[in-house]
C-alpha positions in Angstrom: -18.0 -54.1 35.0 -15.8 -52.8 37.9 -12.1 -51.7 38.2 -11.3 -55.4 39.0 -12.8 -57.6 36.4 -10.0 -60.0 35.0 -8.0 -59.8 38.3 -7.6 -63.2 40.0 -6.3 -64.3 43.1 -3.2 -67.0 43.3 -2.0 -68.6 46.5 2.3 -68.4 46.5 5.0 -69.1 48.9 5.5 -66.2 51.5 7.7 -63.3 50.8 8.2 -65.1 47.0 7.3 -61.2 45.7 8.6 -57.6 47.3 5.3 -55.8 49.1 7.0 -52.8 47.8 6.6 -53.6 44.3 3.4 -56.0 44.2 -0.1 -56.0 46.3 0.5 -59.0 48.7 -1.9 -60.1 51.2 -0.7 -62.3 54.3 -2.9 -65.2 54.1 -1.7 -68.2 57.0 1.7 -69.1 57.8 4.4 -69.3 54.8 1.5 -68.2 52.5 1.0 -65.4 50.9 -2.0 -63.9 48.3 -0.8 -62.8 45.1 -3.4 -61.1 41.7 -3.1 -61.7 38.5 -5.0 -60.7 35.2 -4.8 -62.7 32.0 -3.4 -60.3 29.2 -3.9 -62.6 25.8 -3.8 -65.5 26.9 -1.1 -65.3 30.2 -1.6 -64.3 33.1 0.6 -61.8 34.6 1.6 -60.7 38.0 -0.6 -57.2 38.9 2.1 -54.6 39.8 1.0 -51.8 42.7 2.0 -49.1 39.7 -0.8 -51.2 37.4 -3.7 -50.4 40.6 -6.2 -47.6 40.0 -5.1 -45.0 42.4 -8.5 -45.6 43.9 -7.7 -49.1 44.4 -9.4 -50.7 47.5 -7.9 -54.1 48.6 -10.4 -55.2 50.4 -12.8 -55.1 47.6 -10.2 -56.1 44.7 -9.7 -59.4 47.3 -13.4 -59.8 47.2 -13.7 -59.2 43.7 -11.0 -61.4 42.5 -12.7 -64.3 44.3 -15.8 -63.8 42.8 -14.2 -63.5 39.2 -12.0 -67.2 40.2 -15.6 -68.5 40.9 -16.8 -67.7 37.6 -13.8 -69.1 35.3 -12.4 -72.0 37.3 -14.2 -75.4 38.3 -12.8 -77.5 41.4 -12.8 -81.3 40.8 -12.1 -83.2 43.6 -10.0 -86.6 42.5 -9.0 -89.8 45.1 -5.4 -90.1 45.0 -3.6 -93.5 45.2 -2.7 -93.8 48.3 -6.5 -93.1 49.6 -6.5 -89.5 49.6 -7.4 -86.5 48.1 -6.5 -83.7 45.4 -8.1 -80.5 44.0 -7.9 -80.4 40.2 -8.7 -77.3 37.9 -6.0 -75.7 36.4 -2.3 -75.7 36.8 -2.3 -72.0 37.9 -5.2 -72.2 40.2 -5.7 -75.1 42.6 -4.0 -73.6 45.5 -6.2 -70.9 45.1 -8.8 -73.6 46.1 -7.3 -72.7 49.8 -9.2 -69.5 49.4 -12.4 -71.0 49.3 -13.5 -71.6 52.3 -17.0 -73.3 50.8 -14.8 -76.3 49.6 -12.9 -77.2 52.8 -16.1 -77.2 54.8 -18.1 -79.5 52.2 -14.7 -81.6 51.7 -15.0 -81.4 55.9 -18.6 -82.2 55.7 -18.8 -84.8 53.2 -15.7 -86.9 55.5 -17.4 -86.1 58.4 -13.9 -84.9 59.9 -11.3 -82.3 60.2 -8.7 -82.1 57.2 -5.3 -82.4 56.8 -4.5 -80.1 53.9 -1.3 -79.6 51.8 -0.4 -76.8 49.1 3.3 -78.4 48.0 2.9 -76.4 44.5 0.3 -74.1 42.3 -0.7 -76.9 40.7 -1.3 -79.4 43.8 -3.4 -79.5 46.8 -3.6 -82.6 48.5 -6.1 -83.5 51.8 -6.9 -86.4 54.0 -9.6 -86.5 56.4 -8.2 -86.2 60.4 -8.8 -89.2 61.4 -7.2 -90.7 58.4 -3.9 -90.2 60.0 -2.3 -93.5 58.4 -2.3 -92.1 54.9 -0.6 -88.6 56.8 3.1 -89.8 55.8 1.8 -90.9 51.8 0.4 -87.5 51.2 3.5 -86.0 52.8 5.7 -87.9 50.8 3.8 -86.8 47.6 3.7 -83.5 48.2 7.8 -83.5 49.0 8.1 -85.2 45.4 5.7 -82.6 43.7 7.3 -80.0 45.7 10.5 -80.8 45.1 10.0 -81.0 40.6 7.6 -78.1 40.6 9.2 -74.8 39.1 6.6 -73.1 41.4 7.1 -74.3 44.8 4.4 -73.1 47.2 5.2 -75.2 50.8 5.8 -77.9 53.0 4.1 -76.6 56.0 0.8 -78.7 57.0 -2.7 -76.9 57.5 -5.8 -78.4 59.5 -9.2 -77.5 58.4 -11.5 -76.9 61.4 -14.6 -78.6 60.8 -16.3 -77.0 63.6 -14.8 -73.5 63.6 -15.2 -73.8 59.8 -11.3 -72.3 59.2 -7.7 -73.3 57.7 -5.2 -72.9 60.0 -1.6 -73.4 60.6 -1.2 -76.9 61.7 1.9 -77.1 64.4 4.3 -79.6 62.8 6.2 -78.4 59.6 7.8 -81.5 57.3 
């Protein structure tokens, strides 16, 4: 047991929560990194006065990975229009972003780059590169999801590298 068992990453719009108050870590572009520990049965937003005074954020990052890893299970679904989604549950899938394992077997397995969209905490939607005639139907379902979610994460497009294995800001913004 360390200091940071039950404390779990979550992926949330940038600048959604004060630095001053919460422990934020820049992630990419118009996204920030967020923890949260599950207190019976909810999970709640881990305050800088809730740290250990000890508290390390390198290795409460690290740690809160590992304990996502343990509880949560990615699915990967087809979407209608002939792309892709990350299912698991409706507080975690953009933490899916964090993984780094999934994008390049996701990157592997399509034998391309991705296209990648975080429109809400409970969608993330991705389309192989050179599957740029389903670009406009996954941005058009992310705007819907993003614009009925109660917890909007963003609009911005992100490319996943398949070579230099790394998300990245894509330089369009819908």
């Amino acid at each position: 047991m360390t200091k940071y068992n039950g404390i779990y990453p979550v992926v949330r719009k940038e600048n959604s929560f004060s630095a001053k108050e919460y422990p934020v870590v820049k992630f990419l572009p118009g996204l920030d990194v967020l923890f949260v520990r599950e207190q019976g049965g909810v999970y709640e937003y881990l305050r800088d006065k809730d740290l250990p005074s000890d508290a390390d954020g390198l290795l409460m990052y690290q740690a809160s990975l590992q304990n996502l890893s343990e509880i949560i299970d990615y699915s990967i679904v087809h979407t209608p229009y002939g792309g892709f989604a990350i299912f698991s549950d409706d507080e975690f899938e953009a933490s899916a972003l964090l993984f780094k394992q999934i994008w390049t077997m996701c990157a592997e397995k399509l034998a391309d780059d991705l296209f990648v969209l975080a429109p809400a905490n409970n969608t993330v939607l991705f389309i192989p590169k050179n599957g740029q005639g389903l670009l406009q139907d996954m941005l058009d379902h992310g705007k819907s999801v993003y614009d009925l979610s109660a917890q909007k994460i963003s609009l911005q497009l992100y490319v996943f590298s398949r070579e230099k294995e790394v998300l990245e800001s894509y330089e369009e913004q819908y």
